[in-house]
C-alpha positions as CSV (number, residue, x, y, z in Angstrom):
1,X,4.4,5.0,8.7
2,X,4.7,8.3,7.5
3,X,6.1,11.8,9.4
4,X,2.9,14.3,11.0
5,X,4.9,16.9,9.0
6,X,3.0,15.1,5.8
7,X,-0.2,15.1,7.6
8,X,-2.9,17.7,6.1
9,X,-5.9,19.1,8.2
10,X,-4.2,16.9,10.9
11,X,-6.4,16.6,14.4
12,X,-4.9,16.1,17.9
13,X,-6.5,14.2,20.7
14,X,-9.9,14.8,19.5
15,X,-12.8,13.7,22.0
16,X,-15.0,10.9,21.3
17,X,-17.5,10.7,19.8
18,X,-15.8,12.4,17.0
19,X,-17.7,14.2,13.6
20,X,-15.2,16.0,11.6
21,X,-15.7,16.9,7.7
22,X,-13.2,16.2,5.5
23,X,-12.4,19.0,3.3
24,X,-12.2,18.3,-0.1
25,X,-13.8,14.9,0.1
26,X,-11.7,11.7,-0.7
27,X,-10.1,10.7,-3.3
28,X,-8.1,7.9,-5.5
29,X,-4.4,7.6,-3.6
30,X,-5.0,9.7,-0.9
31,X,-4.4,8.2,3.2
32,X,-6.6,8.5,6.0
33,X,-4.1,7.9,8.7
34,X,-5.5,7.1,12.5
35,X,-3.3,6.7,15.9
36,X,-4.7,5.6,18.9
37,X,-5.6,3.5,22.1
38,X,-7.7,0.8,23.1
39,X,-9.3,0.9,26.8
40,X,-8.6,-1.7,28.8
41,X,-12.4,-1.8,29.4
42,X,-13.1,-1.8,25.3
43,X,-15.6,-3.7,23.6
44,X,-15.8,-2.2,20.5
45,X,-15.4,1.2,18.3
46,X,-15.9,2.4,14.9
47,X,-14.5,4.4,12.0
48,X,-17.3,5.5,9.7
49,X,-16.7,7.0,6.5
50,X,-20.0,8.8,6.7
51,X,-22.3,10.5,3.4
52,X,-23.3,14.0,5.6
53,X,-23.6,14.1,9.6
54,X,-27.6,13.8,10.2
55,X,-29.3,11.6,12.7
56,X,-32.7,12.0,11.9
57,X,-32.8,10.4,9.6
58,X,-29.2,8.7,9.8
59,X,-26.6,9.6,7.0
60,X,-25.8,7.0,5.3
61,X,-22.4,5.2,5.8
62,X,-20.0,4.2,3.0
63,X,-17.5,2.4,4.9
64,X,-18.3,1.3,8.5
65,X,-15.3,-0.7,10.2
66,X,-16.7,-1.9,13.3
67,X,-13.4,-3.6,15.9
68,X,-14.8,-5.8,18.2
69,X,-13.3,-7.2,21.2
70,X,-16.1,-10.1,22.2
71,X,-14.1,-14.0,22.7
72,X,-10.9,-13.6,20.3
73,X,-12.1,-10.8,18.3
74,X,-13.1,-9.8,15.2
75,X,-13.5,-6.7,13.1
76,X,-17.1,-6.1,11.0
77,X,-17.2,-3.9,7.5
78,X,-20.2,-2.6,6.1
79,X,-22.3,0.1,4.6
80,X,-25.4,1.9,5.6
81,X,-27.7,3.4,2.8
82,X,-31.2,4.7,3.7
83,X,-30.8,3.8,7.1
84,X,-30.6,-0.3,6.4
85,X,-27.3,-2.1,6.7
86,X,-26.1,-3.9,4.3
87,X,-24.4,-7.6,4.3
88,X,-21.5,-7.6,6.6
89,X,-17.9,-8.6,5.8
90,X,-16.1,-10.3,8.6
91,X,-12.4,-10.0,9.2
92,X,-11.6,-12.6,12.1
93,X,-7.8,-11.7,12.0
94,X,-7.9,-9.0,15.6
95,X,-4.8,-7.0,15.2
96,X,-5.9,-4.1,18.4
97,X,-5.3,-5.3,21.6
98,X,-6.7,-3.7,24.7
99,X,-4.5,-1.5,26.4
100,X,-2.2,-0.7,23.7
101,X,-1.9,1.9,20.6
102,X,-2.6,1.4,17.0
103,X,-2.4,3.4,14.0
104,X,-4.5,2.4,11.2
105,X,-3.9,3.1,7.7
106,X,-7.1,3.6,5.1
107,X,-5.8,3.9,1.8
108,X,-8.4,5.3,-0.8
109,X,-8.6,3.1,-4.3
110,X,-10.7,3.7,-7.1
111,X,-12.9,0.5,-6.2
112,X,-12.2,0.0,-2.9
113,X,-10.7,1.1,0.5
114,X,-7.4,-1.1,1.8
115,X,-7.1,-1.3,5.5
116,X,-3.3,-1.8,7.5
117,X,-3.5,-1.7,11.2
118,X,0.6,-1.1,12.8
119,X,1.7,-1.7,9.2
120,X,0.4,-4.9,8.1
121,X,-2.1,-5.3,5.4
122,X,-5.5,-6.3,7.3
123,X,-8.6,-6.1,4.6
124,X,-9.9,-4.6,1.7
125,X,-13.5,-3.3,1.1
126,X,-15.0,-2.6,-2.5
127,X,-16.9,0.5,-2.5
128,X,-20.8,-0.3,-2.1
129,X,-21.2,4.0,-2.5
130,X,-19.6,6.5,-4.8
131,X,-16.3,8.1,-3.0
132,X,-17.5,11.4,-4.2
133,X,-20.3,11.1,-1.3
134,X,-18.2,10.7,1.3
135,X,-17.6,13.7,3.2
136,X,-17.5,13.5,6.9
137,X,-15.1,11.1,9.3
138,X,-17.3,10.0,12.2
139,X,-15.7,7.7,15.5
140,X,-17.4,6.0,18.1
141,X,-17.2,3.5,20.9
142,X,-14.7,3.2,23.4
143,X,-11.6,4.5,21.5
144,X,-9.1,7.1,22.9
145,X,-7.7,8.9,19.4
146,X,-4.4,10.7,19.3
147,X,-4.4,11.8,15.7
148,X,-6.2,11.6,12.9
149,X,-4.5,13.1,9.0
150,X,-5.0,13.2,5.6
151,X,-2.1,12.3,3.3
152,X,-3.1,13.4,-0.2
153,X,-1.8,11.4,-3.2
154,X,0.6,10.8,-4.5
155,X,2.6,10.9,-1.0
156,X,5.8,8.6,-2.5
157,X,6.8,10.0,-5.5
158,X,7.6,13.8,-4.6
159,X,7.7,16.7,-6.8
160,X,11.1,15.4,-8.6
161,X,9.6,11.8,-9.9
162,X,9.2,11.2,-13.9
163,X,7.8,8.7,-15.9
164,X,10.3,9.7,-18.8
165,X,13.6,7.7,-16.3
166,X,11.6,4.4,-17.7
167,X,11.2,3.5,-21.7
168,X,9.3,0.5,-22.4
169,X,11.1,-2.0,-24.8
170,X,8.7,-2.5,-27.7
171,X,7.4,-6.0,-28.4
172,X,9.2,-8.1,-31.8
173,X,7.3,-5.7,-34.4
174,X,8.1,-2.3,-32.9
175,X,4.9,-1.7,-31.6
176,X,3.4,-1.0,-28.4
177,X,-0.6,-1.1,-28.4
178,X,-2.7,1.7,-26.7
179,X,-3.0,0.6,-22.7
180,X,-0.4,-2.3,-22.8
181,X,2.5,-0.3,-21.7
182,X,2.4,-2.4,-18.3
183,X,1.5,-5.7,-19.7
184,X,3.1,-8.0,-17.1
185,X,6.0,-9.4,-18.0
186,X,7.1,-6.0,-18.1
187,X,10.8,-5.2,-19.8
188,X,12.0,-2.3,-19.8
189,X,15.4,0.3,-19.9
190,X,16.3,2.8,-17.6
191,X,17.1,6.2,-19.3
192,X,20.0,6.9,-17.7
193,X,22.3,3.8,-15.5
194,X,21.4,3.0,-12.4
195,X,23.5,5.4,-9.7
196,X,23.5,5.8,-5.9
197,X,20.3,8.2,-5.2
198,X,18.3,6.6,-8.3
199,X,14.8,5.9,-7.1
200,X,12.2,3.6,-8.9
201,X,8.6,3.3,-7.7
202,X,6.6,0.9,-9.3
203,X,2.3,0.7,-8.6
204,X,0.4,-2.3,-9.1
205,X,-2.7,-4.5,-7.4
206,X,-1.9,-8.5,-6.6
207,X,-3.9,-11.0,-8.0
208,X,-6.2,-12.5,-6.1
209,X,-5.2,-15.9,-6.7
210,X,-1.8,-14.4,-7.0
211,X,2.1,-17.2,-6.1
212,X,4.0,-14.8,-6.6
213,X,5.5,-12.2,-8.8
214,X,9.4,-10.7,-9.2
215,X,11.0,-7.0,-9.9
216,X,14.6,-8.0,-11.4
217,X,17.4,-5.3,-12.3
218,X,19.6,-6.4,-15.0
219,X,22.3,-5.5,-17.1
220,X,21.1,-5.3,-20.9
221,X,25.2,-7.2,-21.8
222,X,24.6,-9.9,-19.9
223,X,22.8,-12.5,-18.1
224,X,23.9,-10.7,-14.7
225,X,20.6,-10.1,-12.3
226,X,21.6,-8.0,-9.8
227,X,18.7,-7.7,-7.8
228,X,15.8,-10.3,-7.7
229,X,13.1,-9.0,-5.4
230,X,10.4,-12.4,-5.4
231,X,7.4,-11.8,-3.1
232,X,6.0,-15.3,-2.7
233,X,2.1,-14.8,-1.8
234,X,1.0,-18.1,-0.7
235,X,3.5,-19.0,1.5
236,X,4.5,-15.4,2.9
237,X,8.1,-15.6,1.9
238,X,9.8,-12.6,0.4
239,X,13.0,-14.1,-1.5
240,X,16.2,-11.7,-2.5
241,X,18.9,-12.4,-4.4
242,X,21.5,-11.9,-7.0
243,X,22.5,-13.9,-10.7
244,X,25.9,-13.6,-11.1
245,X,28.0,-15.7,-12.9
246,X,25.9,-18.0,-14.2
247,X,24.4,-19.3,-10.9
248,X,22.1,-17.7,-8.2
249,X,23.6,-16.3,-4.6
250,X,22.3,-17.4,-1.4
251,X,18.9,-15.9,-0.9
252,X,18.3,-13.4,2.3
253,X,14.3,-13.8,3.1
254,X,14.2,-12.3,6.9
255,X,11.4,-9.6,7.1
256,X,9.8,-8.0,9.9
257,X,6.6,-8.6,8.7
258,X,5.2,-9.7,4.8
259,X,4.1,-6.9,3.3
260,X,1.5,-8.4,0.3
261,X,-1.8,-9.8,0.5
262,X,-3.9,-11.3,-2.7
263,X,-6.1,-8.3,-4.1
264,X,-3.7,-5.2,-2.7
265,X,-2.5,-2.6,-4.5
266,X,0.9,-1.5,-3.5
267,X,3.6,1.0,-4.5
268,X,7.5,-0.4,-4.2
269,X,9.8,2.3,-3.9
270,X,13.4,0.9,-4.5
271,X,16.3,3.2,-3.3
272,X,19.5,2.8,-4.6
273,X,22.3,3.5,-2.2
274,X,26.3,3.9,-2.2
275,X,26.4,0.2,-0.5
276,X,22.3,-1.2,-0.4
277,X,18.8,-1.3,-2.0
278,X,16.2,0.2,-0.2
279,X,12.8,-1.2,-0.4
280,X,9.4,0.5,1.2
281,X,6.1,-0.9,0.7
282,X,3.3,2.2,0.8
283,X,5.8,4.3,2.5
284,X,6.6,1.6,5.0
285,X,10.4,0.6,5.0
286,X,11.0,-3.2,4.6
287,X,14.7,-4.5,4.0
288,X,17.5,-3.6,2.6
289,X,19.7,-5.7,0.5
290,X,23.7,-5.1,0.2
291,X,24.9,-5.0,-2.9
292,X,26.4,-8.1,-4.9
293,X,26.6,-6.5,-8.4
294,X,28.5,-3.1,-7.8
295,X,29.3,-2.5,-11.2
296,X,26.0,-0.2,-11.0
297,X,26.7,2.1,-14.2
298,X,25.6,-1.4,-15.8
299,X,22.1,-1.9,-14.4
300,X,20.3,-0.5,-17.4
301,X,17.1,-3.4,-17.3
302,X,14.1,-3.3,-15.2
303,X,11.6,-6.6,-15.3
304,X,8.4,-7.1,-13.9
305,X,6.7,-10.6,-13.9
306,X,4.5,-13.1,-12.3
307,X,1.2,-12.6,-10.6
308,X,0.4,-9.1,-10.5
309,X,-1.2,-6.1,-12.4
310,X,1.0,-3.2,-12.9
311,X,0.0,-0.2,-13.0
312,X,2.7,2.3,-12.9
313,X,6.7,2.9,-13.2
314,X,8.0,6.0,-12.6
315,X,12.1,6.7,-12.1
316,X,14.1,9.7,-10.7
């Protein structure tokens, strides 16, 4: 996913069972990035996002995600307070495999934790205990661990981003009401014309009930869409293409893997290169699309619609 040169308080081949604090406790946007290896022998492990170390009496557990390799597999969320587990969540979607690596990806939210495992989106797990409780990483089980790092917030946008390379285009009456800035449909013009080395990132959660939702780059003199970016949701089809001329292009939807899920919060950074888009999903890379529109000093428009809360835009 991410460079170990962007790793903080990074740990190497630490022995099982692990206790480690984390300094500065967790917080909103920040990454708790684990690589490792299932035994062959395996039949489960843990990652527990644990409220002290004690174990008389047991500290309580925030976040306890619990792999588990019985039949086909299935992976158990839940959270300990005053030694009594509370109701569990069960994923039945087994992304480790015995005898190979995994890195897992724990994404810190406000209200919730979001879970990938090798880059796809696996679960998400509303906070049951404040985050500011959370201070010590715990592992357990039959796990071999390579690394485990901390990736504070933050991580995609770099020392260089601004919000000021976005201006929202007021509504009718000229006014823009206090919080609506990214009411969805979203319109609004870039500062200065898009350019080769022009970055956008744009931050939002999917709905849960979410189709789909588009991010379009436009020229503001025409009708011209030169880049249609159309995650569909429900069916897992990530749709690209141009409006030129009056009439769409042909649309390019091969992707490794889907990147959205209903309920995630994500942050698109699009690249703009001499000949391609660039698009990266929380850091990951997913496509690239050539350019059709090349006339790029006329891309002034960015829209966001469809099924989504925004969040955040930011352009540099």
């Amino acid at each position: 996913m991410m460079s170990l040169d962007q790793l903080q308080n990074t740990t190497h081949k630490p022995a099982v069972p692990y206790t480690g604090t984390i300094l500065g406790g967790l917080h909103p946007g920040e990454l708790v990035l684990i690589r490792g290896n299932v035994p062959d022998d395996s039949d489960r492990f843990q990652v527990d996002f644990q409220c002290g170390n004690s174990t008389k009496p047991r500290a309580d557990v925030a976040f306890h995600f619990n792999p588990r390799f019985k039949r086909s597999g299935f992976i158990v969320c839940n959270t300990l307070e005053k030694e009594r587990w509370g109701w569990e969540e069960i994923t039945y979607e087994m992304p480790f495999q015995k005898g190979k690596p995994f890195e897992i990806v724990f994404m810190v939210l406000k209200d919730k934790f979001q879970v990938s495992v090798n880059k796809n989106h696996l679960l998400l797990y509303n906070h049951r205990v404040n985050l500011e409780r959370i201070d010590t990483l715990g592992i357990y089980g039959k796990v071999q661990i390579q690394t485990i790092g901390f990736v504070s917030n933050n991580f995609l946008q770099g020392s260089q981003s601004s919000s000021l390379g976005i201006t929202k285009i007021n509504s009718a009456n000229g006014e823009v009401p206090d919080g609506s800035q990214f009411v969805v449909p979203y319109v609004a013009r870039l500062n200065s014309a898009l350019r080769s080395g022009r970055t956008i990132v744009i931050k939002g959660e999917v709905n849960k009930n979410a189709n789909s939702f588009a991010v379009n780059l436009k020229s503001s003199d025409s009708k011209d869409i030169a880049l249609h970016l159309n995650p569909r949701i429900k069916t897992k089809v990530f749709v690209r293409n141009s409006y030129l001329y009056d009439s769409w292009g042909e649309e390019e939807k091969d992707v490794i893997h889907f990147p959205f899920s209903p309920g995630m919060y994500f942050e698109l950074l699009l690249f703009c290169d001499v000949h391609h888009y660039k698009v990266a999903i929380n850091g990951v890379h997913i496509l690239e699309y050539k350019h059709r529109f090349k006339q790029l000093e006329k891309i002034n428009v960015l829209e966001v619609t469809g099924d989504i809360q925004l969040l955040d835009v930011r352009s540099w």
